[in-house]
N, C-alpha and C positions, 0 to 999 in steps of 0.2 A: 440688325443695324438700323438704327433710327431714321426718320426721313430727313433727308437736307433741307433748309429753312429758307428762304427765300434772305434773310439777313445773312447767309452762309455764302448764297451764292453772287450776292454783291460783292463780300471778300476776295471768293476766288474767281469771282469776271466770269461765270458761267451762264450764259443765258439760258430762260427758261424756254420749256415747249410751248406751242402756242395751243391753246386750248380749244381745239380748231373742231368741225361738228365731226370730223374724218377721226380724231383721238379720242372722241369721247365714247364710253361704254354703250351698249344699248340701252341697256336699265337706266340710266342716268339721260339718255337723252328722253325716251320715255318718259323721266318724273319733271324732265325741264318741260314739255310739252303740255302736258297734264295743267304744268302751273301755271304755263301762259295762258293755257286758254280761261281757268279757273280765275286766275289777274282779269282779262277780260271781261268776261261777264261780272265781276265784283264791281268794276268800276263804271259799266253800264247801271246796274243796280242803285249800287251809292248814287250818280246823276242824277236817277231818276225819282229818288226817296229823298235826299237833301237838296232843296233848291233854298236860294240868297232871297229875305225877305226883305220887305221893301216898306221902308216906313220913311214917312211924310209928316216934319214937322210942321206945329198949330194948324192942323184940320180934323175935326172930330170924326167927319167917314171916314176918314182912310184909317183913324184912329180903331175906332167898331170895328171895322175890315180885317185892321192887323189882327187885333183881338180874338175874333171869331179864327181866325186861319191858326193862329198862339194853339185856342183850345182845342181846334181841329186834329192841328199834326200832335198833340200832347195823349189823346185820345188813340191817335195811328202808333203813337209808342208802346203808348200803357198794352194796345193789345199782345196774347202770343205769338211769337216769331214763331215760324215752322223753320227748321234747319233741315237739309236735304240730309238723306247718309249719305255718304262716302263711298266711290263707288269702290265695287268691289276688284281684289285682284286681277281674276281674269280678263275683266272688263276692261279695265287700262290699260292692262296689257294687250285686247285686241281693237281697242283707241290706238295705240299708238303702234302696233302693228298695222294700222287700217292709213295712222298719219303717214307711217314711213312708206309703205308702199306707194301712197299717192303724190310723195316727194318725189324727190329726184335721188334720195337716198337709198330708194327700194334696191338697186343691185347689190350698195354696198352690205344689204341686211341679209339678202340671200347666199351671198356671199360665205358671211360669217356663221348663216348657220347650215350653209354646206360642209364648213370647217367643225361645224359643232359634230355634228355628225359623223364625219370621216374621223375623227378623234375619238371618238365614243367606241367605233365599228375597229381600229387600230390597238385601241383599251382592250376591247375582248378580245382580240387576235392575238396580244399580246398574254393576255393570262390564258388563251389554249392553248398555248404556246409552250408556255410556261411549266404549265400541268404534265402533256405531252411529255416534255425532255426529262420533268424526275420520273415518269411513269418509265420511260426510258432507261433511265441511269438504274431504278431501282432493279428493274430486270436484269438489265443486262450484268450486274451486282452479284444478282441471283443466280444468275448464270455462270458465271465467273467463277462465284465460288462452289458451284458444283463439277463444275469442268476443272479449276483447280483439285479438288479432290480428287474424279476419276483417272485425270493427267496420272498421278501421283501412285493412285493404286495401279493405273496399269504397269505405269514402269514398274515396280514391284512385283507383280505378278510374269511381268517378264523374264525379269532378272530373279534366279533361283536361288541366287547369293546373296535379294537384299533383303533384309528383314520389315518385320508386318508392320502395319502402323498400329499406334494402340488406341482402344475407344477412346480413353479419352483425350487423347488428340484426332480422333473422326469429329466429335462434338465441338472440340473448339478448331476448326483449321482453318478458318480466315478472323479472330478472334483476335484483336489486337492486343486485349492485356497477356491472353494465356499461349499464344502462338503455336497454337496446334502443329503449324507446320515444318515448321523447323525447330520445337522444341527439343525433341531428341537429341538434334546435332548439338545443340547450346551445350547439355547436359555432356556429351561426351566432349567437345572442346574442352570444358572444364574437368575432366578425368584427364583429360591430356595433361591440362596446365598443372596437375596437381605436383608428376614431378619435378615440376621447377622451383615449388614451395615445400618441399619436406623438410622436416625439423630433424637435426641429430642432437642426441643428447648435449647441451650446452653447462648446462649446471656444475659438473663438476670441472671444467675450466673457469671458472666463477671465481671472485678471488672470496668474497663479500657473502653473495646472494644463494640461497637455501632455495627446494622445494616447498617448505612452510613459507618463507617470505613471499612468493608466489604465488600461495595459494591466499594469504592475506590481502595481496594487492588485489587480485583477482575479483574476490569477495568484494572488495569497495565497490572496484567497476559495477559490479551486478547491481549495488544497492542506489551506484548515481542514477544506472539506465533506469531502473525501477522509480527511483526521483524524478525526473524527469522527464520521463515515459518517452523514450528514445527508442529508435527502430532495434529488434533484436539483433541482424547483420550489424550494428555499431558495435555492440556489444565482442560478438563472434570476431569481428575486424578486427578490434583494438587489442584483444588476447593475440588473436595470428601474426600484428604488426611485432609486439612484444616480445614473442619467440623470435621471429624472425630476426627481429637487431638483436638482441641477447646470444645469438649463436653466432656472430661474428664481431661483436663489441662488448666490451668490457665494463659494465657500472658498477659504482659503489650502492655499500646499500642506503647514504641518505640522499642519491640521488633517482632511486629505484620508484617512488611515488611519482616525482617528477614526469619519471620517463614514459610512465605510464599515464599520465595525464595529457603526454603530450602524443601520445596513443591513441587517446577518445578523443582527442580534438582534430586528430586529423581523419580516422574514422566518421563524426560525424560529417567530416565534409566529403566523405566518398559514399557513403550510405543514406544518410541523413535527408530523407524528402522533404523538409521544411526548412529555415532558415538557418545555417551551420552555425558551429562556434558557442562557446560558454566561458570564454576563457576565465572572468571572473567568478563564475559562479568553483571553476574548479582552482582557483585559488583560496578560496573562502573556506570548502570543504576540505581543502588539506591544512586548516590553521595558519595559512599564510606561511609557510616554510618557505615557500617561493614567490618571485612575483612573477608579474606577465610577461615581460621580458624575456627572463629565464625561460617562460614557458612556450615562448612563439618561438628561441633561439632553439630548444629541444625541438618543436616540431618540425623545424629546419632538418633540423640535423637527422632526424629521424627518418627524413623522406628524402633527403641525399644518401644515408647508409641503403636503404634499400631501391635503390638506385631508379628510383621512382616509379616501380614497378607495385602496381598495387590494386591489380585485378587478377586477385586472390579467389580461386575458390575456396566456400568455407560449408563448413558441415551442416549449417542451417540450411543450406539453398538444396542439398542434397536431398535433406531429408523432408524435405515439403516438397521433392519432386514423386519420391518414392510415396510416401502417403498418400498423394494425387490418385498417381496411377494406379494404387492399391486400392481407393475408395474406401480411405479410413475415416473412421467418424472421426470428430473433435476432441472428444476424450480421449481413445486413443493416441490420433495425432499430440494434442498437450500431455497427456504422458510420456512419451517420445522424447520429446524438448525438454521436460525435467528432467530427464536422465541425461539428456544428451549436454545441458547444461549445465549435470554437474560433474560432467567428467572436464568443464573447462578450469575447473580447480586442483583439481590430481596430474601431476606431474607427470606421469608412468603411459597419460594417454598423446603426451606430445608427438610423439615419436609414430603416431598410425595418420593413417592418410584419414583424409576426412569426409569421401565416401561410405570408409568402412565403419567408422564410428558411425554415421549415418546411418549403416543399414543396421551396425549390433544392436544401436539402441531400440529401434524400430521392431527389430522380433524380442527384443526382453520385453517390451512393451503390449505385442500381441500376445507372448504369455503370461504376464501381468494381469492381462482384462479375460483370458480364459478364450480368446480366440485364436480358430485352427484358421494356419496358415499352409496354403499349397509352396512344396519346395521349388519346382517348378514355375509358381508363378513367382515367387519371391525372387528366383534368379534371373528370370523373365523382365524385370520391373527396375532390380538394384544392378545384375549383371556379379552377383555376389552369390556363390552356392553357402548352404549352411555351412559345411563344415570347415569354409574357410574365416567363415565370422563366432564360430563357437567359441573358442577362447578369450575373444573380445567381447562376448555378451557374457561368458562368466565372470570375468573382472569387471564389467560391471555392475553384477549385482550382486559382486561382495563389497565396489564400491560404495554404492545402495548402503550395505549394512554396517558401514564401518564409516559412518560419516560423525564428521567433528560438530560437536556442540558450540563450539565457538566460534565458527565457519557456517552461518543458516542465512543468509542473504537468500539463498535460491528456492531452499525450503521454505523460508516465511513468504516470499513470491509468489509459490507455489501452492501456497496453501491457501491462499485468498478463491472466493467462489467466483471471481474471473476467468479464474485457469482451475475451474471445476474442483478444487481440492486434493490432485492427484497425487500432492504432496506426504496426506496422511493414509494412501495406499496400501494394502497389505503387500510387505515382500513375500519373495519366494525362496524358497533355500534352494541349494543348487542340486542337489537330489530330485527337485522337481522338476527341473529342467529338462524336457527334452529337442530332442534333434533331429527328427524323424529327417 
């Protein structure tokens, strides 16, 4: 804020401070003293080097006189002046420490620099202060979350009934993105939720709408997310919304694109970390068959048919827990998600919970890359023995081998060296398969 102006404060009738020797700075009375005395001795000087000449007219002496006095001081000019230096800092400063004491100001000087000091010695107390309480907080942080963990493991070892913790939720247990410590429950809440969301065959109460038209809509979604580089849960969501209205509502098929757009629009605002909504961009992309309108009244309707329920678990979240806990590489892991991504095209896997697709694709995946997996720990990790997911890992990799040339959204995704190229993977026939 600017300083008020003395033509400011005539306006508003504010009188000013008085500029009294009690308000003014030390340093500033210092350089006023400094000047007075400096004024002083200049004008003893000046006196005594300029004096008023004196001239007498029609007299020849006093004329000579002047004269001589003219050429005198004109010679006192011409010579070098010597200029003092300037005294130095210190020096003024213990000038006008040496004026002030000998004032009547001296209390008020010591005063202020009992204040200087007691502020300085306040300043450090404050930053040991300071230092002390994180050094504090960090430990006891520290502590915290090793007493949280032992807490946890004792009750557990108590209790014979409860099951172990797994490394790596030891690793992450006070870890706020990966939440070590209540991961597990999250994981099984959502086993719970899953049968709130199972799909029954819907299709053939359809008056309209086909398995192939579904796998075509399907197909787009994969190639917007990929457009757009959209979270894969958008993705996963906007298929799971679509079963789900479809097995209790009725579309035609030219309003099945619609319906579906109006699927990813409301998925990305349930999944979507960044700024939600597209809605033109997905009217653009369907050749304008519809406008936005149409498209915000479908999303409506969409989240009134499913009664606003829409924490959904979905098979991605599944299967990035199971890899986790298995300490699968990246390759692996993204081979997982192709498979698991293209069973979101095939009709025939609606109908399984989305754990289990989790786990099938997950061991066709380890035998894909030629790695032996423990049955035990596999059940240990998914809560899925093998030979209850065997038949869902052989339908998918004869899905694998029976895939549509005209349906490759996932494939060409897939096949980019982002997602390692797991896409042109050698399959496996199901004779190689085994189940130990």
């Amino acid at each position: 804020m600017p300083p008020i102006t003395r033509n400011q404060l005539k306006k508003t009738g504010l009188k000013t401070e008085p500029y009294s020797k009690e308000n003014r700075p030390l340093d500033r009375r210092a350089a006023l003293l400094d000047l007075v005395t400096n004024n002083v001795t200049g004008v003893k000087t000046s006196s005594q080097t300029t004096k008023p000449l004196e001239v007498v007219k029609n007299d020849d002496s006093t004329k000579t006189e002047n004269t001589c006095k003219i050429t005198q001081q004109k010679k006192e000019i011409s010579q070098p002046i010597v200029v003092k230096k300037p005294e130095t800092r210190s020096s003024t400063k213990e000038a006008a420490r040496l004026s002030l004491n000998s004032s009547d100001d001296s209390n008020l000087y010591k005063s202020t620099l009992e204040e200087t000091a007691v502020s300085r010695h306040s300043a450090k107390s404050d930053e040991l202060y300071t230092t002390a309480v994180d050094n504090t907080h960090r430990s006891s942080l520290e502590n915290n979350q090793s007493d949280l963990y032992h807490s946890a493991a004792q009750e557990l070892s108590v209790n014979s009934n409860a099951e172990e913790i797994f490394e790596i939720d030891q690793t992450s247990w006070n870890n706020f993105i990966y939440v070590g410590c209540y991961a597990r429950d999250i994981i099984k809440y959502l086993k719970q939720r899953e049968d709130n969301f199972t799909v029954t065959d819907y299709i053939s109460s359809q008056p309209e709408l086909t398995a192939k038209h579904r796998a075509i809509v399907v197909n787009w979604l994969v190639s917007l997310q990929e457009m757009y580089g959209l979270n894969h849960e958008v993705l996963y969501m906007a298929v799971k919304l679509i079963d789900l209205y479809l097995m209790k509502n009725e579309t035609l098929q030219n309003k099945f694109q619609l319906l579906a757009s109006g699927a990813l629009l409301l998925a990305t605002k349930i999944d979507e970390r960044g700024e939600p909504g597209f809605p033109y961009d997905l009217v653009k992309h369907s050749k304008y068959i519809y406008t936005e309108d149409e498209l915000f009244v479908t999303e409506k309707e969409l989240f009134r048919a499913l009664k606003y329920e829409i924490n959904v678990p979905l098979s991605y979240v599944f299967l990035r827990r199971y890899a986790r806990c298995m300490k699968c590489q990246m390759v692996l892991l993204t081979l997982a998600r192709y498979i698991l991504e293209c069973s979101l095209l095939d009709y025939k896997f609606v109908t399984l919970k989305d754990s289990q697709k989790a786990a099938a694709s997950l061991y066709l995946a380890f035998k894909m890359c030629n790695k032996v997996i423990e049955t035990k720990e596999f059940f240990k990790y998914t809560d899925y023995r093998v030979t209850e997911i065997k038949e869902t890992v052989i339908e998918l990799n004869n899905m694998l081998h029976t895939q549509s040339s005209n349906l490759s959204a996932v494939k060409q995704k897939y096949s980019h060296e982002t997602f390692f190229k797991v896409a042109n993977k050698s399959l496996l026939s199901n004779s190689k398969l085994t189940f130990d």
